[in-house]
DOMIMAR-356190 format. One record per residue: residue number from 1; chain; x, y, z of N, C-alpha, C in turn. Coordinates in pm, whole numbers, plus 50000, padded with zeros to 5 digits. Layout:
- NUM_A_X_Y_Z_X_Y_Z_X_Y_Z
...
This chain:
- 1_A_46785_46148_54365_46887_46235_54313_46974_46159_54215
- 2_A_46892_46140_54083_46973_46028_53994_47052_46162_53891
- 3_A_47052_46288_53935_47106_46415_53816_47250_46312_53778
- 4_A_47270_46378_53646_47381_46316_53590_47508_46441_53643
- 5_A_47635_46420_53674_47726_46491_53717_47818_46474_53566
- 6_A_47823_46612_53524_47942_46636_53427_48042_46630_53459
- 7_A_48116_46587_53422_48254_46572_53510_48349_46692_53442
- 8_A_48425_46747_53470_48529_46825_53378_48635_46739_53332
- 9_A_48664_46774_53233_48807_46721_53134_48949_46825_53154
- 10_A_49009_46761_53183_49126_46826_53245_49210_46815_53141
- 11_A_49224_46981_53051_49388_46909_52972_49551_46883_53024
- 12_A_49547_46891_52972_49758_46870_52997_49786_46985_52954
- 13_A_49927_47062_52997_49997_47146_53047_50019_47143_52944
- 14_A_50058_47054_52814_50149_47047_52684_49986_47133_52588
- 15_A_49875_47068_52599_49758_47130_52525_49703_47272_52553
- 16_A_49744_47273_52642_49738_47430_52712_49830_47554_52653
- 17_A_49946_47503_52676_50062_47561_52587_50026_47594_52430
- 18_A_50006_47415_52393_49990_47489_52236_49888_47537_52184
- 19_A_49778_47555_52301_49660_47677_52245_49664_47783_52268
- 20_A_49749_47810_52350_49866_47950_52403_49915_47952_52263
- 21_A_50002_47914_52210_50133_47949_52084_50015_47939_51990
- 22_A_49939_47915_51941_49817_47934_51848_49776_48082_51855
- 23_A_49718_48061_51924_49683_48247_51970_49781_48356_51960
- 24_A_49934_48304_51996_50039_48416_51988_50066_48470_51829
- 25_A_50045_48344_51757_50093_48358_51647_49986_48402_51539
- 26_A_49876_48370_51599_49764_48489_51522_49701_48643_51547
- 27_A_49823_48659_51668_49804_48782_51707_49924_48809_51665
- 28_A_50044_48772_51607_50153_48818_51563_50112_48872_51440
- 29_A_50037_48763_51371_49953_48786_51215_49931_48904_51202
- 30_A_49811_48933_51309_49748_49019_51253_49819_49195_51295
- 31_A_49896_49153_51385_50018_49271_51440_50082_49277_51308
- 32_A_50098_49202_51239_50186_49214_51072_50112_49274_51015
- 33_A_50010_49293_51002_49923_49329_50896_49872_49470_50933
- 34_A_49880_49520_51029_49805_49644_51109_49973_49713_51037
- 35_A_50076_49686_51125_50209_49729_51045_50197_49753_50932
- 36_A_50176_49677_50877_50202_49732_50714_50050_49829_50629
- 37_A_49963_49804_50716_49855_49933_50688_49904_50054_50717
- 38_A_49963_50051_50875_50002_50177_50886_50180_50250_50814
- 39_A_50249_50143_50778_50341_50217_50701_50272_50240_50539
- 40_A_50146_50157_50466_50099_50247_50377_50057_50367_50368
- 41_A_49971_50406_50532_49902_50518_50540_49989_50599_50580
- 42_A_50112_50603_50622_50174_50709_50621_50336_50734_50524
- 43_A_50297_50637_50394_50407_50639_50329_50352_50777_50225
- 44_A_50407_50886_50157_50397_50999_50117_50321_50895_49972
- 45_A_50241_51008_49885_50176_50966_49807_50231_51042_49660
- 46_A_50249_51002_49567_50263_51079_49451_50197_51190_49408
- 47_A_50238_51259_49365_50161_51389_49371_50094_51390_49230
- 48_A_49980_51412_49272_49909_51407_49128_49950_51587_49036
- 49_A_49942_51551_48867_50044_51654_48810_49880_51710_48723
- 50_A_49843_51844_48708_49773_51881_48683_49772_51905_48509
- 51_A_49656_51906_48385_49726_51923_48277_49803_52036_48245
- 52_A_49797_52103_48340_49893_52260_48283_50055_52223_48341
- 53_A_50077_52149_48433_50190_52086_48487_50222_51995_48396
- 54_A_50164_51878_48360_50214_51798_48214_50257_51836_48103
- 55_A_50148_51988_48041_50212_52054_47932_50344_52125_47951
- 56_A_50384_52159_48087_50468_52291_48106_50612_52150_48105
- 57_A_50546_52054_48134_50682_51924_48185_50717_51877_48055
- 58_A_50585_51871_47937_50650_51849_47792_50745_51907_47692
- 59_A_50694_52043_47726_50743_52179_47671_50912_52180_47764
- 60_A_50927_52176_47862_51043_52167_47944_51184_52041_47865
- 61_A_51115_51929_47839_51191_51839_47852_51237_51824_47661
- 62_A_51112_51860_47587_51169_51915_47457_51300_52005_47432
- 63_A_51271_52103_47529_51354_52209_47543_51506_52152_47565
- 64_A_51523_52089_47666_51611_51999_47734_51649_51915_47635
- 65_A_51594_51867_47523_51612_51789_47435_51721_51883_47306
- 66_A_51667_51969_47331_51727_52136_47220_51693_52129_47118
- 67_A_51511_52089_47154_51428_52171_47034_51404_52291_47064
- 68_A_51408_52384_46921_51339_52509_46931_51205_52506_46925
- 69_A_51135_52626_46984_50981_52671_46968_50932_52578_46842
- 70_A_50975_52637_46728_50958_52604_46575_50963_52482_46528
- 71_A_51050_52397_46630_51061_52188_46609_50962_52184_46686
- 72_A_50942_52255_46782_50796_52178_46892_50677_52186_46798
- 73_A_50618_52330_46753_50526_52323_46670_50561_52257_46561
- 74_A_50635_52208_46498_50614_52104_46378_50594_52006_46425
- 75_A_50667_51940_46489_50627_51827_46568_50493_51814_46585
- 76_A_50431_51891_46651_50280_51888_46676_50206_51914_46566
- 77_A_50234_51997_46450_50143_52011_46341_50082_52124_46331
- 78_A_50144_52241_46411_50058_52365_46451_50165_52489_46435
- 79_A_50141_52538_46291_50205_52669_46240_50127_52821_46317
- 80_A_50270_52896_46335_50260_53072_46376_50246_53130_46261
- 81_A_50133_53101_46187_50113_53195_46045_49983_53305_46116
């Protein structure tokens, strides 16, 4: 019975610990990162503006500007003949 006996390696209480605080802090990581996925996925999204919404927002803000009909079409190059 010459089997070789492995012996176990015993760490210390201090190596134990800091493979404990290793682990905490890469599970803090990745707890950071899940957070901030989920405040992207539920942060509201811009609303996409359709081209009839862009034209109606150009035409609006001209207006707002206090062009008439008649400065918008010159502006653009496009006579009511």
């Amino acid at each position: 019975m010459s089997e070789e006996v492995k012996k176990r390696i015993r760490r210390s209480p201090e190596e134990i610990a800091a493979e404990i605080d290793d682990k905490i802090a890469a599970h803090k990581d990745a707890i950071k990162k899940l957070e901030q996925r989920k405040a992207e996925v539920l942060a509201p999204k811009k609303p996409r503006m359709t081209k009839t919404q862009k034209m109606k927002m150009v035409i609006d803000k001209a207006k707002q500007a206090g062009m008439s009909p008649e400065e918008i079409a010159e502006k653009l190059g496009v006579s009511f003949e």
